[in-house]
Backbone bond lengths (Angstrom), bond angles and torsions (degrees), N, CA, C in turn:
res aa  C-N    CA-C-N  psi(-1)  N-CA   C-N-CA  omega(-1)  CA-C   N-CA-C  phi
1 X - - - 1.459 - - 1.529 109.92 -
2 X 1.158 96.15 165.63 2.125 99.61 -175.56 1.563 87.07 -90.35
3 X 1.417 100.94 147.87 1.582 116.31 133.13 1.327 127.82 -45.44
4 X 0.847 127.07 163.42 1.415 147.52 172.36 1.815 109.27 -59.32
5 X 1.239 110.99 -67.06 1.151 142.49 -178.42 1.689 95.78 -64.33
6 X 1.341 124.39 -50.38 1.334 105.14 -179.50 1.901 112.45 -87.02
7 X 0.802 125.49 -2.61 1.615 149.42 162.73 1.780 101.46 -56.30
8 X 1.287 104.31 -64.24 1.783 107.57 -169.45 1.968 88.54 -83.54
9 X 1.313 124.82 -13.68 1.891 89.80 172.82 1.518 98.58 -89.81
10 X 1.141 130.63 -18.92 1.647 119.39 -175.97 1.722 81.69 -61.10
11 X 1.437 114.17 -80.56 1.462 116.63 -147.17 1.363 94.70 -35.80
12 X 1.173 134.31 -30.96 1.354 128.56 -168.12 1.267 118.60 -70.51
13 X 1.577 106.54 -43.16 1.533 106.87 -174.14 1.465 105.07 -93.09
14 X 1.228 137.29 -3.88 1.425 138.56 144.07 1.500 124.96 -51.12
15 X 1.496 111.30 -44.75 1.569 118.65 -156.08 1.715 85.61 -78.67
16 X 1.241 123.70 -16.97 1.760 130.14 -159.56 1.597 105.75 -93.30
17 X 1.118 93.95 -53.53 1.621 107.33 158.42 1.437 113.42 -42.71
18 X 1.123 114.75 -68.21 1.459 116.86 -178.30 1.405 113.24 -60.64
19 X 1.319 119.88 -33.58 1.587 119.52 -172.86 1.676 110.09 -63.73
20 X 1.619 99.91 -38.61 1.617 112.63 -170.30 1.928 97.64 -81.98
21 X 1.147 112.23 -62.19 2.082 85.36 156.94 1.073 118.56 -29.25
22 X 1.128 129.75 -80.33 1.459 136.84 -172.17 1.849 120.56 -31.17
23 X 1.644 92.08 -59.93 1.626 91.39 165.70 1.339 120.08 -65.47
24 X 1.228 122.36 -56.16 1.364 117.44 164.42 1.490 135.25 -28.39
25 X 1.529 119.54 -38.28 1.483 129.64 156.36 1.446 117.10 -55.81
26 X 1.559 91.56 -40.20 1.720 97.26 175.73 1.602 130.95 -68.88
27 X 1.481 97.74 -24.52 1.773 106.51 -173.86 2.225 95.69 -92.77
28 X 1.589 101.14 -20.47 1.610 88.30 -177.20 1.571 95.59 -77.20
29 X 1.477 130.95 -47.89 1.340 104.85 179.72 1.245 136.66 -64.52
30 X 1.643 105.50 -17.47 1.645 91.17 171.94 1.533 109.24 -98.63
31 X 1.089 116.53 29.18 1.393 127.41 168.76 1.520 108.72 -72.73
32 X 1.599 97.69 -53.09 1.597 122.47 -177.99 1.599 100.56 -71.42
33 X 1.032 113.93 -65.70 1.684 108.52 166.88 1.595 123.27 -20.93
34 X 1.372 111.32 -43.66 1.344 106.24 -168.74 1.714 106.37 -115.36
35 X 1.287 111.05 -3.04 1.587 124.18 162.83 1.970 103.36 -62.63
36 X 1.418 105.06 -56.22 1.597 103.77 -173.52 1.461 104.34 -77.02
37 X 1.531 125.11 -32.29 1.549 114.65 -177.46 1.734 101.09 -72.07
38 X 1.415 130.37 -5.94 1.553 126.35 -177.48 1.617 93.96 -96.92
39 X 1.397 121.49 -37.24 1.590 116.65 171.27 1.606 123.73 -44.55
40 X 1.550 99.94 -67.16 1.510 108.17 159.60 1.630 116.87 -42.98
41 X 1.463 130.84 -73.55 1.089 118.84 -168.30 1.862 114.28 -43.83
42 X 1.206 112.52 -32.64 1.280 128.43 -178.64 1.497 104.40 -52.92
43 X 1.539 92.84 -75.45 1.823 98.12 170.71 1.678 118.64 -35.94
44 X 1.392 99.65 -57.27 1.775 98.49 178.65 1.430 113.38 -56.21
45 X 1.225 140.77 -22.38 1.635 141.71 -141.61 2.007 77.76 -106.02
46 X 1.820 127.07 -44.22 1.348 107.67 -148.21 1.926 84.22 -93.60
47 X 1.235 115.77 -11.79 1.539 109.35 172.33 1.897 112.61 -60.18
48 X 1.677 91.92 -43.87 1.672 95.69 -174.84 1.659 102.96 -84.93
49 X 1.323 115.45 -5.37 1.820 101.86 166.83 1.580 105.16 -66.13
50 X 1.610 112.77 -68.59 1.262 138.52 179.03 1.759 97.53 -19.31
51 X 1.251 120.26 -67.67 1.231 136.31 -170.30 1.484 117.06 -59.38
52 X 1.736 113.00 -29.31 1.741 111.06 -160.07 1.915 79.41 -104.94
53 X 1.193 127.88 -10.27 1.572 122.73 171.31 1.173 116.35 -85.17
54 X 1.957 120.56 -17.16 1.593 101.45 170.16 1.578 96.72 -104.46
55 X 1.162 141.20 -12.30 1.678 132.57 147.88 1.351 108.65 -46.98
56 X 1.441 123.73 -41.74 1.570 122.38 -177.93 2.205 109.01 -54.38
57 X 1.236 82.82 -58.11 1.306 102.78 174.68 1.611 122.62 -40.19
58 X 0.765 64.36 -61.48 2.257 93.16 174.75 1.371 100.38 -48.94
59 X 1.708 113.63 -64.66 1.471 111.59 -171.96 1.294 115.92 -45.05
60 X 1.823 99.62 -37.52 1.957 99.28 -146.76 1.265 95.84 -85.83
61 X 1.714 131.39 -17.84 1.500 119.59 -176.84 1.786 111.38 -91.17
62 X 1.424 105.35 1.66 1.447 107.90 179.45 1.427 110.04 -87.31
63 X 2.151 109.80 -28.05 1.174 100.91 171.37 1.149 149.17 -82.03
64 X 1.962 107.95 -14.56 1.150 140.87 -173.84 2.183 106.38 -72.84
């Protein structure tokens, strides 16, 4: 049988174990969190290219 004393270092090195899973689940989802919020910004940045190239357009035949 365990001691007493060796009873509370398992729980210890268990509850630590579990804490570092735990964070670890936590840093892969906001991994993914900020993988799709960098997708979107991406998307928004080639919508506002698309957009400042037919304003480009616009300018240069208004000046000609």
């Amino acid at each position: 049988m365990l001691s007493q004393v060796d009873a509370v270092i398992l729980a210890v090195i268990l509850g630590t174990l579990a804490a570092i899973v735990y964070s670890l689940r936590i840093l892969v989802l906001m991994e993914r969190r900020i993988a799709r919020i960098d997708r979107h910004i991406e998307m928004l940045v080639d919508k506002v290219l698309v957009e400042e190239k037919k304003i480009e357009k616009i300018a240069t035949r208004k000046k000609k």
